[in-house]
C-alpha positions as CSV (number, residue, x, y, z in Angstrom):
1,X,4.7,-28.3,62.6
2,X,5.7,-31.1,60.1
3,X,7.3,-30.0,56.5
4,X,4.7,-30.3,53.8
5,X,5.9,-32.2,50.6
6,X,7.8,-29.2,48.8
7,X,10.4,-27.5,50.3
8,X,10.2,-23.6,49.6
9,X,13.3,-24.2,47.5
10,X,11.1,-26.7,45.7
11,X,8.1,-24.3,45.4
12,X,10.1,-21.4,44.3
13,X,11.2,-23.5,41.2
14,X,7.7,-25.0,40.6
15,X,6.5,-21.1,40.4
16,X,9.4,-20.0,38.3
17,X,8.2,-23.1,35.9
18,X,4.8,-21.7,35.7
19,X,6.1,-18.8,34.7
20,X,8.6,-20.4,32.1
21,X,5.3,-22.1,30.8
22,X,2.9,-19.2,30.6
23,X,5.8,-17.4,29.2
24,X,6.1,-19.9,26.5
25,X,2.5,-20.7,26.0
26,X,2.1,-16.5,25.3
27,X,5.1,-16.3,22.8
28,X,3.7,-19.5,20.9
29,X,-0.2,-18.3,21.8
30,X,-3.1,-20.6,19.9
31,X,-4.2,-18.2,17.1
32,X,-7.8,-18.1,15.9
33,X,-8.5,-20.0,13.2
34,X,-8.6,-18.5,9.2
35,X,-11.8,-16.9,9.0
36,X,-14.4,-18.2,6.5
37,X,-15.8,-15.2,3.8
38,X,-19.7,-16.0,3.9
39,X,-20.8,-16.0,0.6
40,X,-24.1,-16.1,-1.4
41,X,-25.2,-19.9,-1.5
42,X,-25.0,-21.7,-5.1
43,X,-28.0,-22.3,-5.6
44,X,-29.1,-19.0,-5.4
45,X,-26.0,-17.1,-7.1
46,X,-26.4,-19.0,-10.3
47,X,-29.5,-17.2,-10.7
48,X,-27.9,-13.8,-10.4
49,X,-25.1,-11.3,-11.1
50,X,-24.4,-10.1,-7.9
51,X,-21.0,-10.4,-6.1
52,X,-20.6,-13.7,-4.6
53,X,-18.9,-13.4,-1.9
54,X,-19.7,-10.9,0.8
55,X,-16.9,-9.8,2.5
56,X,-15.8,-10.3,6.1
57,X,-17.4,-8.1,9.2
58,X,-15.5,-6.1,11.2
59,X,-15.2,-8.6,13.9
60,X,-14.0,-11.1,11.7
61,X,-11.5,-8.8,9.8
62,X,-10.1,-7.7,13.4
63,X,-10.5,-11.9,14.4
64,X,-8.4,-12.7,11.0
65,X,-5.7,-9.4,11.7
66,X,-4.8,-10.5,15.0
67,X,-3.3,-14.0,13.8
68,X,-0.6,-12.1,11.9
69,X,2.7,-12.2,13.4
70,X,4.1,-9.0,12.3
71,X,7.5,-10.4,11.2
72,X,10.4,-7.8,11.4
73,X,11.4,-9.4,7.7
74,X,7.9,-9.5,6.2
75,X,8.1,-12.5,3.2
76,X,5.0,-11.5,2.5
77,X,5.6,-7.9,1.3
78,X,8.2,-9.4,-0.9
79,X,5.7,-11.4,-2.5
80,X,3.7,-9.0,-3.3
81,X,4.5,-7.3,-6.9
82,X,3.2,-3.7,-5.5
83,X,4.9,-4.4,-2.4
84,X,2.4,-3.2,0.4
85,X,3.0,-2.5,3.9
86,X,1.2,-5.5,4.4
87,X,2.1,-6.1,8.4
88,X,1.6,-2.4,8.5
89,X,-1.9,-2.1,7.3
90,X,-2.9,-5.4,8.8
91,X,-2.0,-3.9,12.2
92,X,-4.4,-1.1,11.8
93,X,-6.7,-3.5,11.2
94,X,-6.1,-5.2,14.2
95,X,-6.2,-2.2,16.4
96,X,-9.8,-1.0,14.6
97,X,-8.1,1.9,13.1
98,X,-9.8,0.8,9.6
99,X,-9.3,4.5,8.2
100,X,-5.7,4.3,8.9
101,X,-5.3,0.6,7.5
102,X,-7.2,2.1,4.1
103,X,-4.7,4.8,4.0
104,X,-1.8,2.7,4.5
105,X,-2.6,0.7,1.5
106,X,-3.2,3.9,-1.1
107,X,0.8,4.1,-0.3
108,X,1.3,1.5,-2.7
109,X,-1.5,0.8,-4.3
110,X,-4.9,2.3,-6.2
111,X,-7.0,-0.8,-6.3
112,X,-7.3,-2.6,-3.2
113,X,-10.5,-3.3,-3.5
114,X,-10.0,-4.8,-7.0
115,X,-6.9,-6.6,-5.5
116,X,-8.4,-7.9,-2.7
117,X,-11.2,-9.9,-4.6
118,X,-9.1,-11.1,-8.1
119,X,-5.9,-11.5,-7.4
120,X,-4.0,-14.3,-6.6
121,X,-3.1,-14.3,-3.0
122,X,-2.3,-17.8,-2.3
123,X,0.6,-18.0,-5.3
124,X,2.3,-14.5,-4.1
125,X,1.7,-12.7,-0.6
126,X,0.1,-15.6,1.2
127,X,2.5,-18.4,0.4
128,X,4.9,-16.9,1.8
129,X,3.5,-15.7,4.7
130,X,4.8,-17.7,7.8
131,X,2.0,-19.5,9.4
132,X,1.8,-20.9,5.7
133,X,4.6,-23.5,6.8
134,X,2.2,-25.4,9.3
135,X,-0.9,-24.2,8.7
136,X,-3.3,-21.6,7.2
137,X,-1.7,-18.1,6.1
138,X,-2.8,-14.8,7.0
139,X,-6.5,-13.9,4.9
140,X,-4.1,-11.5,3.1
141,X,-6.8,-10.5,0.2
142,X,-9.9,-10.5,2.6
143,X,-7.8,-8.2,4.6
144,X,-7.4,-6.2,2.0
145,X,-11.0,-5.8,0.2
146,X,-12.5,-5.6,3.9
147,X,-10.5,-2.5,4.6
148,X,-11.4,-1.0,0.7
149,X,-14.6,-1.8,1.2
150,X,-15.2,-0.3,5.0
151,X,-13.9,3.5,3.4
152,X,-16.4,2.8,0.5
153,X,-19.3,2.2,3.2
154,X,-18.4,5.1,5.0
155,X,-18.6,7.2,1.9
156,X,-14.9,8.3,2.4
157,X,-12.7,8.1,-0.1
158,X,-8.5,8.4,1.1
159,X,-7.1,10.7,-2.0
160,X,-3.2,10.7,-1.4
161,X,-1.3,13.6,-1.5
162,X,-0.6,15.2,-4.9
163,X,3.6,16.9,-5.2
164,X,3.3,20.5,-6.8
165,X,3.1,20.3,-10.4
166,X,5.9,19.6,-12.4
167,X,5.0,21.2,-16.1
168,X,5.6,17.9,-17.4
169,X,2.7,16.0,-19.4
170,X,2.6,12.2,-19.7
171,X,0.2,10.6,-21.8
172,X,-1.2,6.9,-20.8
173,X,-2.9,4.8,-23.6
174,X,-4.7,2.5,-21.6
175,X,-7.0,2.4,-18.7
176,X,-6.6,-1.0,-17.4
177,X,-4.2,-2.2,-14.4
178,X,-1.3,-0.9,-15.7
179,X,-2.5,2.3,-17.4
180,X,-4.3,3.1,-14.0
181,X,-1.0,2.2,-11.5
182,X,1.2,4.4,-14.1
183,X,-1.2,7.1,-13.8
184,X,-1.6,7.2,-10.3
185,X,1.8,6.8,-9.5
186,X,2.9,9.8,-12.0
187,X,0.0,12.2,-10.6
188,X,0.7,12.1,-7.2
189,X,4.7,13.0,-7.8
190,X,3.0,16.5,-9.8
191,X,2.8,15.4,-13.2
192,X,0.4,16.2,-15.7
193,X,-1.6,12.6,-16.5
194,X,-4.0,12.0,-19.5
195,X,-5.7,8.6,-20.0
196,X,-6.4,6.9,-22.8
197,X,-9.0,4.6,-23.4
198,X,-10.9,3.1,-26.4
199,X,-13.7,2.1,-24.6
200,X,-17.0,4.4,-23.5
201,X,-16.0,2.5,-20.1
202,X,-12.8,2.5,-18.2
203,X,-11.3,-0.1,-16.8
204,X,-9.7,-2.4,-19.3
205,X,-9.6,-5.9,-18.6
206,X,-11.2,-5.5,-15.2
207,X,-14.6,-4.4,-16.7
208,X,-14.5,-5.9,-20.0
209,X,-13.1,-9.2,-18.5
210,X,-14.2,-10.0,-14.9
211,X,-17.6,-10.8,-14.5
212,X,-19.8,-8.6,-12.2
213,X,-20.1,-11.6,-10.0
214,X,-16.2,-11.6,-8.9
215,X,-16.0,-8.2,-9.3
216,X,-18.2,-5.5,-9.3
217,X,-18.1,-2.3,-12.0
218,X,-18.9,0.1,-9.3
219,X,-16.1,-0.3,-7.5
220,X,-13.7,-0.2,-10.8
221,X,-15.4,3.2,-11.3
222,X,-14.9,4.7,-8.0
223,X,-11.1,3.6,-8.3
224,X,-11.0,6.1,-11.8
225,X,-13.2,8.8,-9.9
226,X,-10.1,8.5,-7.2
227,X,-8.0,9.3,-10.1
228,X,-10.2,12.6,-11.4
229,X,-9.7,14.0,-8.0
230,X,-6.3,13.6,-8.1
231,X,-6.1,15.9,-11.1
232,X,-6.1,12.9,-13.7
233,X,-8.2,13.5,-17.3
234,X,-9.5,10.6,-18.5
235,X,-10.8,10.5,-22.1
236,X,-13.0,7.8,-23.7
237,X,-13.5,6.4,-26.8
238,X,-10.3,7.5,-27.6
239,X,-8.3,5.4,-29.8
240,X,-4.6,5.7,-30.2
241,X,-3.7,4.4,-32.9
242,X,-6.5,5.7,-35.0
243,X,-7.7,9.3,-33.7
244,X,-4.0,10.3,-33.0
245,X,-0.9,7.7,-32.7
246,X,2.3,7.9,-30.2
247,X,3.9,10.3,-32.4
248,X,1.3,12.9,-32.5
249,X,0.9,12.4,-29.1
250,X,4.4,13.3,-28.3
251,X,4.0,16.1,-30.9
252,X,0.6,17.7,-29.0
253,X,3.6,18.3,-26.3
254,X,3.2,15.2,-23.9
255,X,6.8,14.5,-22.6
256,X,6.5,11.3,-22.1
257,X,3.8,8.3,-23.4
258,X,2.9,4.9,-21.5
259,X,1.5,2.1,-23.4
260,X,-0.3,-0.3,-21.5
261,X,-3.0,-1.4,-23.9
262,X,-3.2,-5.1,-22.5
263,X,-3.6,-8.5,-24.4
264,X,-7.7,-8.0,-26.0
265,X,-6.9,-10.1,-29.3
266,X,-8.3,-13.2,-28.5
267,X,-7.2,-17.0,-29.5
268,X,-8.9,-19.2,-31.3
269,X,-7.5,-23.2,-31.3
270,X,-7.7,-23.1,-35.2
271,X,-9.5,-26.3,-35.6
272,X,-12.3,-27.0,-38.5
273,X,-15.5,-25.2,-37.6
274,X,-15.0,-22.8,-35.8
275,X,-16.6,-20.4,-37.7
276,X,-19.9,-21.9,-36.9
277,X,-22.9,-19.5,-35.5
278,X,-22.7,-19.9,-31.7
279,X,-18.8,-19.7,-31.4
280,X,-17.2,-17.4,-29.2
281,X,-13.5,-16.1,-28.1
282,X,-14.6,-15.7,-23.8
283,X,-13.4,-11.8,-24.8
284,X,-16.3,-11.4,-27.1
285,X,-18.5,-13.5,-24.4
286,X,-17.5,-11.6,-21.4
287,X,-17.5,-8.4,-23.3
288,X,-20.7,-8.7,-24.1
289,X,-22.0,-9.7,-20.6
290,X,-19.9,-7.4,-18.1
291,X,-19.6,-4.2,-21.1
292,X,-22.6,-4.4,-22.6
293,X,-24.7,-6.2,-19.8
294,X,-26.8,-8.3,-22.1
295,X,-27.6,-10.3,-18.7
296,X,-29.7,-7.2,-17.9
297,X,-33.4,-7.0,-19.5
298,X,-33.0,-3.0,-20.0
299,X,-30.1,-3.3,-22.5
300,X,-30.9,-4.7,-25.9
301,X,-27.4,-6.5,-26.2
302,X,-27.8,-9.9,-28.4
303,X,-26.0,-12.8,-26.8
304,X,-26.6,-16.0,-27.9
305,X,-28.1,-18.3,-24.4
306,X,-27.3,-21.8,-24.6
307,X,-29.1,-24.8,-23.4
308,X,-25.6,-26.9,-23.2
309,X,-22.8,-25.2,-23.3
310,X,-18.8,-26.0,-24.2
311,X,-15.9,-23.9,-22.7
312,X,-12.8,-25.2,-24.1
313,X,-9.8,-23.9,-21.7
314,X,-8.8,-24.3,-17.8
315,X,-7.5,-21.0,-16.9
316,X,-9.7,-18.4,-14.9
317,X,-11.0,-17.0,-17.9
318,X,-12.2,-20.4,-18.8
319,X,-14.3,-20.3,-15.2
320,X,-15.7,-17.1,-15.7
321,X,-16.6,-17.8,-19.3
322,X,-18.4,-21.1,-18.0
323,X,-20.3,-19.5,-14.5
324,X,-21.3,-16.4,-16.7
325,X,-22.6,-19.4,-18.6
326,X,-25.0,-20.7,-15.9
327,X,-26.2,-17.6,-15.4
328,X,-27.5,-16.4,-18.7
329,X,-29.8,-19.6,-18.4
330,X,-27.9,-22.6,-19.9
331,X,-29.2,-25.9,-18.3
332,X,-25.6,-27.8,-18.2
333,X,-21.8,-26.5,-19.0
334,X,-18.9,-28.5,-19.6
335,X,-15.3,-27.3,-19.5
336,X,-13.1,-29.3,-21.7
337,X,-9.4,-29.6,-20.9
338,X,-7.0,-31.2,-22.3
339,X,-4.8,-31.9,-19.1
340,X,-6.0,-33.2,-15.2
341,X,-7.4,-30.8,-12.5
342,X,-3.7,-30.5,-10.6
343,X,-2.4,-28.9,-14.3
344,X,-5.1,-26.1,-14.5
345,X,-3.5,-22.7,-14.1
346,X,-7.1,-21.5,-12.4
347,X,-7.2,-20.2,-8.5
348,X,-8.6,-22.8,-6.7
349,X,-11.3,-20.7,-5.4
350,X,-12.7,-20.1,-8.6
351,X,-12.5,-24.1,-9.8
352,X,-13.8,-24.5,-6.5
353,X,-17.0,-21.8,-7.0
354,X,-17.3,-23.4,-10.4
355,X,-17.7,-26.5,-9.1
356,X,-20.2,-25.4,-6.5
357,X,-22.7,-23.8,-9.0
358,X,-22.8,-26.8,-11.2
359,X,-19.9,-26.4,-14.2
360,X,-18.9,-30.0,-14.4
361,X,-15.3,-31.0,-16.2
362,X,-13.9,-33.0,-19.1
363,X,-10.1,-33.6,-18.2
364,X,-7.9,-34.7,-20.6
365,X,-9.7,-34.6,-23.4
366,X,-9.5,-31.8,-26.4
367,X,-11.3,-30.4,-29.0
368,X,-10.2,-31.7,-32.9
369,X,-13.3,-29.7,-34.5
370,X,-16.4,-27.8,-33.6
371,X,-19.5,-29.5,-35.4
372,X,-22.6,-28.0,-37.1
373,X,-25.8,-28.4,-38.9
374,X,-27.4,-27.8,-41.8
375,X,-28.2,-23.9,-41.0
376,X,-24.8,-23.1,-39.8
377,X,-24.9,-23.3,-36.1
378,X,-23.2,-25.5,-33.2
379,X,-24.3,-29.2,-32.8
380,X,-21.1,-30.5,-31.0
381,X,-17.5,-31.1,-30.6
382,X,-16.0,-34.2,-31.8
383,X,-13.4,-34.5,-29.1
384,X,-9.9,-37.0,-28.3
385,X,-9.0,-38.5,-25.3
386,X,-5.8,-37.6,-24.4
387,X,-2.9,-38.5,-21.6
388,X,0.1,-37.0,-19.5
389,X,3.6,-37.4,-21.0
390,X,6.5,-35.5,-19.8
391,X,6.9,-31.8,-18.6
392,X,6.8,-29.4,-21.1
393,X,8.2,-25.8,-21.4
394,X,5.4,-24.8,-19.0
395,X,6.2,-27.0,-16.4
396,X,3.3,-29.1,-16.6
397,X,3.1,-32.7,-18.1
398,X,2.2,-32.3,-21.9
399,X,-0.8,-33.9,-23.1
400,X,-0.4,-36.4,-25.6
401,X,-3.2,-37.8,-27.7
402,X,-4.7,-41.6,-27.6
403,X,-5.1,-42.6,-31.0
404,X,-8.8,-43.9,-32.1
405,X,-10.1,-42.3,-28.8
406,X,-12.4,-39.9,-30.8
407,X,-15.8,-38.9,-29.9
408,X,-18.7,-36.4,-30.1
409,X,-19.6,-34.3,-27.9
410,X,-22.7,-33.0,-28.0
411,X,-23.8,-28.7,-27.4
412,X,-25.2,-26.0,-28.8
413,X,-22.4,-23.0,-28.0
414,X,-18.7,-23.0,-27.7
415,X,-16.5,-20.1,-25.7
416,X,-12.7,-20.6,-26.8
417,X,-10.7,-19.5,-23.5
418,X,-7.5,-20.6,-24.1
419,X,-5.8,-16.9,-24.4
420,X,-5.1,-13.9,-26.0
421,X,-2.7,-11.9,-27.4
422,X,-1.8,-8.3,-28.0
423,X,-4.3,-6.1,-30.1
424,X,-1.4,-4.8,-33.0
425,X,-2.9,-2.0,-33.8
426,X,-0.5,0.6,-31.2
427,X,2.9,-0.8,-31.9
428,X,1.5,-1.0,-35.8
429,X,1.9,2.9,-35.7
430,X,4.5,3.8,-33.7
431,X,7.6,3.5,-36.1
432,X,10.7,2.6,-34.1
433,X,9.0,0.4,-31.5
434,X,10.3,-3.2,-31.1
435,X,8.0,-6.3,-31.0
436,X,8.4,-10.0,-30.5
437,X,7.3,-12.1,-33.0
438,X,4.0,-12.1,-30.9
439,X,3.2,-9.0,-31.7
440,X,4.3,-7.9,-27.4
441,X,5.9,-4.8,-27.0
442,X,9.7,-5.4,-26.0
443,X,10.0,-3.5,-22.4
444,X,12.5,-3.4,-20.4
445,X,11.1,-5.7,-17.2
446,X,12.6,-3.4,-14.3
447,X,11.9,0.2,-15.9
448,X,9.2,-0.2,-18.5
449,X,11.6,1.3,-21.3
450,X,10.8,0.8,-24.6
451,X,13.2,1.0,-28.0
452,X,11.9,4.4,-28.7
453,X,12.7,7.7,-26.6
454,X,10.3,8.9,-24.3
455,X,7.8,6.0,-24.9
456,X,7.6,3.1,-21.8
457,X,5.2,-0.1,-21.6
458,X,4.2,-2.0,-19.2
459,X,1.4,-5.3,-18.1
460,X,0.3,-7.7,-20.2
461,X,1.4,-5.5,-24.0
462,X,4.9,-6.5,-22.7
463,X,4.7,-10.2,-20.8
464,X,1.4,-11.0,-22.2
465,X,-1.9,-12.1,-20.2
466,X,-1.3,-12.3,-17.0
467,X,-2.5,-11.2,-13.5
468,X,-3.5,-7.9,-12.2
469,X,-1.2,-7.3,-9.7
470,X,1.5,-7.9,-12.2
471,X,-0.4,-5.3,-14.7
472,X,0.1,-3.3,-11.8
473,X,3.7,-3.8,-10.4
474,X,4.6,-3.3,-14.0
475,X,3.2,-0.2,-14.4
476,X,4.7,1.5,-10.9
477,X,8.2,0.6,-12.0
478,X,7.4,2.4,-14.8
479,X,6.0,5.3,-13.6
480,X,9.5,5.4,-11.7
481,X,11.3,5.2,-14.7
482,X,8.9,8.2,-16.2
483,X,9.8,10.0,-13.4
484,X,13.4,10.1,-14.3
485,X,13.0,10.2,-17.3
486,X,11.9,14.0,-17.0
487,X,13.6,14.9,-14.4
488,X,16.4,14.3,-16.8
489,X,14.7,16.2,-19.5
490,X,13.9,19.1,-17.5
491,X,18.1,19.2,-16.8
């Protein structure tokens, strides 16, 4: 019988190639692609409060868990400032165990389903994640709110594990990020944890701040009810500061007080006319939208509804304060900012949803004075034209004015969202406790310490505004250093 074309020497190697090649094609196997959050379309969320987006299904969240590579040196759990299992909870994901994924995230955190719709993914756990280097990272933060919000449909709620109780009391002034991390964190190692908040609401920031749209109050609520059954009291309308102050706190027999009390006072750019009826700081705005609901009919809140509206700022404040905007009925909103699109500090998602719904932008260009009329209320902003010089302290190219380039811009309301600062009236009170010139309460960055015994800070009191998950990280370290603290005490 004549020899085919490949010896079996030669067909023993082709086969050990195809094996060589199936074993390579498996260890560098085509991934799905990032999955795509559907989401309410803009034409029909501008005329509404409800959440935009709508979260991913269990297929997809499964689809989206299986492209993670489950690195045995996780960047990404570096990158996070609560640092979260995240390969671990992913995994469950991946597997269908959601319950277990849900559980694995209350290790380190309290509000992964805040987290996983507000923060900033893309500038902390996702760009460092590895498939970020050619392509599309792991959906960290869908990840994360799909799992939160699968225990929430379930009507489960994980409640981690609670250490015997210490005897020691800990005060938190506070019920934002920070305050609510530090208080979680302290009740489940056995201590004694009473919240503070000034509000009827708790919350801070995250319902004062974020509009319903991003993020709904429900969930914020059922994060605090996860608190209560941990053994947490929460009191509202309580106001440190005023009712009782740090010292009569740690008088009442509290062992140890955490200030996290946020950044509420609000900036204004201090030009002529801003005083004018139909002014707002985007605190007052959004407080009295998300607080007070004065987009609802059934509450009697008085908020002023523009037909052409002004947000001067480009942060994600600035977005929120212009989409809320939209929805209370204005007809057109402009945000006016004073350096280009590549210089604004907002997520892209949210310049991006902005965008989608309508807001339309005035780069480079800032506000010199708010005009009225005759009976006191907004007719316009007379503007300048400005452009990019070099980088300032910031970074980012500073924005230098163009002489005779002035001009009026027409509206009929103006939201300032260009910051805030600390509310004074906490470190006012408590004698002994160090402040920066800006009014920020000087905290130790690693341990929350303060200059005053048995008093920590932590969030945006300390570094200013900033992001939740920071509010966050910044109050577990301190909870930590809380810990010790009375655990030294008690020795």
């Amino acid at each position: 019988m004549a020899a085919g074309p490949f010896s079996v020497r030669d067909s023993n190697e082709f086969k050990e190639l195809r094996v060589s090649e199936a074993i390579a094609k498996a260890s560098k196997r085509e991934r799905p692609p990032r999955q795509k959050m559907p989401e309410q379309p803009p034409d029909v969320r501008v005329h509404n409060f409800d959440e935009v987006p709508f979260g991913l299904s269990p297929e997809q969240a499964r689809l989206e868990a299986s492209r993670c590579l489950q690195c045995k040196k996780p960047s990404c759990v570096e990158g996070c400032p609560v640092c979260i299992d995240i390969p671990g909870f992913i995994r469950l994901i991946a597997e269908g165990d959601f319950e277990g994924s849900i559980r694995k995230l209350k290790e380190q955190t309290t509000l992964p389903a805040v987290c996983g719709r507000v923060c900033p993914q893309e500038d902390q756990c996702e760009k460092v994640c590895v498939l970020a280097k050619k392509g599309d990272p792991v959906a960290i933060g869908y990840l994360e709110r799909f799992a939160a919000d699968h225990e929430m449909q379930q009507g489960q709620t994980a409640v981690p594990d609670v250490a015997p109780p210490t005897g020691k009391r800990v005060a938190v002034v506070g019920s934002g990020p920070a305050g609510i991390t530090a208080a979680y964190e302290l009740a489940k190692l056995g201590h004694q944890v009473t919240v503070f908040e000034a509000f009827h609401k708790t919350g801070g920031v995250l319902v004062y701040g974020i509009p319903e749209f991003r993020l709904p109050k429900a969930i914020v609520e059922r994060d605090i009810d996860t608190l209560r059954q941990m053994g947490v009291e929460v009191l509202t309308n309580y106001v440190v500061g005023k009712l009782d102050t740090v010292d009569e706190l740690l008088g009442q027999g509290y062992d140890a007080v955490f200030i996290g009390t946020g950044a509420g006072l609000p900036h204004f750019l201090d030009v002529p006319g801003e005083e004018f009826n139909g002014v707002y700081s985007a605190n007052e705005f959004l407080t009295r939208t998300n607080l007070m609901k004065a987009y609802r009919a059934d509450h009697d809140t008085p908020i002023r509804r523009a037909k052409r509206a002004v947000v001067f700022g480009g942060g994600n404040v600035a977005m929120d304060s212009a989409r809320t905007a939209l929805r209370l009925g204005a007809e057109e909103v402009f945000i006016l900012y004073r350096r280009t699109e590549k210089e604004m500090p907002a997520r892209i998602e949210e310049v991006h949803h902005a965008k989608d719904e309508g807001v339309r932008f005035e780069f480079l260009t800032a506000p010199v004075q708010v005009l009225g009329d005759e009976k006191g209320w907004v007719r316009g902003v007379r503007c300048l034209r400005m452009e990019l010089g070099e980088p300032d302290a910031s970074g980012r190219r500073r924005p230098i004015p163009i002489q005779g380039s002035e001009y009026d811009f027409p509206c009929d309301q103006v939201i300032v969202a260009i910051g805030n600062g600390p509310n004074p009236l906490v470190p006012s009170t408590t004698p002994d406790l160090q402040t920066t010139r800006w009014g920020n309460i000087v905290a130790d960055e690693a341990t929350g310490v303060t200059s005053k015994a048995g008093v920590f800070a932590g969030g945006d009191i300390v570094t200013g505004a900033a992001t939740v998950i920071r509010a966050m990280g910044a109050g577990k370290v301190a909870a930590r250093a809380i810990h010790q603290y009375l655990l030294a005490v008690a020795t």
